[in-house]
N, C-alpha and C positions, 0 to 999 in steps of 0.2 A: 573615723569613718564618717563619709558626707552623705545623708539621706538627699534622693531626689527631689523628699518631701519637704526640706530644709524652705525651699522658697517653693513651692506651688504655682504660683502664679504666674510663670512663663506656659508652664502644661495645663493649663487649665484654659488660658487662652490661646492656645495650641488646638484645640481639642473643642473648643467654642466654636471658632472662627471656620475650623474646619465643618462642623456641623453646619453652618450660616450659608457658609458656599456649597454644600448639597446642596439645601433647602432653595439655594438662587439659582444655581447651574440647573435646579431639579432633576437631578441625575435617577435616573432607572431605581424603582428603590430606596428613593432617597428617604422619605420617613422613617423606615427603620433604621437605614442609616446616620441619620444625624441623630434618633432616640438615640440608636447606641452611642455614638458620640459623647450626648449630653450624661447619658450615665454614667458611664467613665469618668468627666469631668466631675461628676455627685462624687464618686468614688472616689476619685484621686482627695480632693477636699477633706471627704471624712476621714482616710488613712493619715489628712496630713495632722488633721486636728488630736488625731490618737495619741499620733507618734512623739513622743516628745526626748529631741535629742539633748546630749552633755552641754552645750552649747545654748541649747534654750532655756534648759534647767539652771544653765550661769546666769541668764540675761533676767529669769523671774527674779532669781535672788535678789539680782541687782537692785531691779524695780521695788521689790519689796525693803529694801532698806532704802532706799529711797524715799516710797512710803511712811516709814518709820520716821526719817528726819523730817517729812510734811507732819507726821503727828505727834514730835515731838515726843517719841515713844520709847525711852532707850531700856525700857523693858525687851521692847521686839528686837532693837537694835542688837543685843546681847546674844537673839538667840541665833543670828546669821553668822556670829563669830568666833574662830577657834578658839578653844581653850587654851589653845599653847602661847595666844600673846597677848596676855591681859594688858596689853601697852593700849591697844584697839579701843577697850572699852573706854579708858580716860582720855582717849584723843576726841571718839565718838560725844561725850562727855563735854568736854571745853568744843568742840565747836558747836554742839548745840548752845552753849550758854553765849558764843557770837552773834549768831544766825537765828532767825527763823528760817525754814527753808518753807517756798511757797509751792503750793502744786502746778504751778507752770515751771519746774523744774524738770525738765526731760534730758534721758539721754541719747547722747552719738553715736555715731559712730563706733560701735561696741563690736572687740575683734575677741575669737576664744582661741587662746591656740592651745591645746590641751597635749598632756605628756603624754609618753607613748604607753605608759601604765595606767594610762584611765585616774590616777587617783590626785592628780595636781594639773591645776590649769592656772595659764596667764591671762588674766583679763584686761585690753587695753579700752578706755571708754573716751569721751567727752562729754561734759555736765553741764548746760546750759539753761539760764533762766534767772529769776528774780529771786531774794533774799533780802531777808529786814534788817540790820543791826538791831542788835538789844539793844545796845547798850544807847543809840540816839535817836530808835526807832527811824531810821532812814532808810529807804527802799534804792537797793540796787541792783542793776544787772551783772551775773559773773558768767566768764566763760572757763570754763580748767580744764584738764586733761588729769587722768589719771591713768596709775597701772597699777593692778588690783591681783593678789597672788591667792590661789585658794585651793582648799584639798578636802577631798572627798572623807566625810567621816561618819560612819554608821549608814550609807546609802544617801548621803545629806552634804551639801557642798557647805563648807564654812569660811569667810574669810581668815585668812592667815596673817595678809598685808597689804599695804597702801602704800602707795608715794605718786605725790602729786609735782606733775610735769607743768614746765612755761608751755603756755599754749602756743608759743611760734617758735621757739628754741627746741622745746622738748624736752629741756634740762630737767634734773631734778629740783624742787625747791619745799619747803617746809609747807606739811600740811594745811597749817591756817595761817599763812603769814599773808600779809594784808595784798601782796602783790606780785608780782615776777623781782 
């Protein structure tokens, strides 16, 4: 299900712009009119800030393991991932001992397409930004792709899997391998 409130900001300045043009045209009225206006807009904002969809609850997670690898934290990292594939934890593992990851790591382009059971979703993202080598302390920029599998466990989205895509191909290619 796709909330209205997913993206806000077409209705919000929908509902702006309309209040603007009473206040120009000054139509008959027009201050209660565009108050009302303007509090609708209040409203739509707050409803959206409440609401929070399957899709946005994938995208904190995201962020928040993201987070994790800026703080080098694979205590946190642990807790965003399924129990059933302890392969995660050791991949999460070896490429923190590659990378630092730097907090101008943001990501893309993040697509959710979630199952018709509500309880697994596919996450497609892109990962862009800077990272250190350890091992020569040498600062680079990566760009990746990934497709991230994940399922709902105890009211709490966990990752299940990874597999990281050539960023122009799309191919599959190994998690930390140095390149396409």
């Amino acid at each position: 299900m796709s909330w209205f409130t997913e993206n806000p900001w077409p209705l919000l300045l929908l509902l702006v712009s309309a209040a603007v043009t009473c206040l120009v045209l000054q139509l008959k009225s027009c201050w209660q009119f565009a108050t009302g206006l303007l509090l609708g807009a209040a409203a739509v904002y707050l409803l959206e800030s409440q609401i929070v969809t399957e899709a946005e609850q994938l995208e904190l997670r995201l962020d928040g393991i993201r987070q994790a690898f800026v703080q080098d934290d694979l205590a946190k990292i642990e807790t965003y991932l399924a129990a059933e594939n302890p392969d995660l934890r050791k991949l999460a593992e070896d490429g923190m001992k590659l990378v630092q990851v730097s907090p101008g790591l943001h990501l893309k382009e993040v697509q959710v397409q979630l199952e018709p059971d509500g309880q697994r979703a596919v996450v497609a993202l892109r990962a862009n930004g800077n990272v250190m080598l350890r091992d020569s302390g040498q600062p680079i920029h990566i760009a990746t792709r990934w497709t991230t599998a994940w399922v709902s466990s105890g009211g709490d989205w966990k990752l299940r899997e990874v597999q990281r895509l050539d960023p122009v191909s799309g191919q599959p290619i190994g998690a930390l391998s140095a390149g396409p």
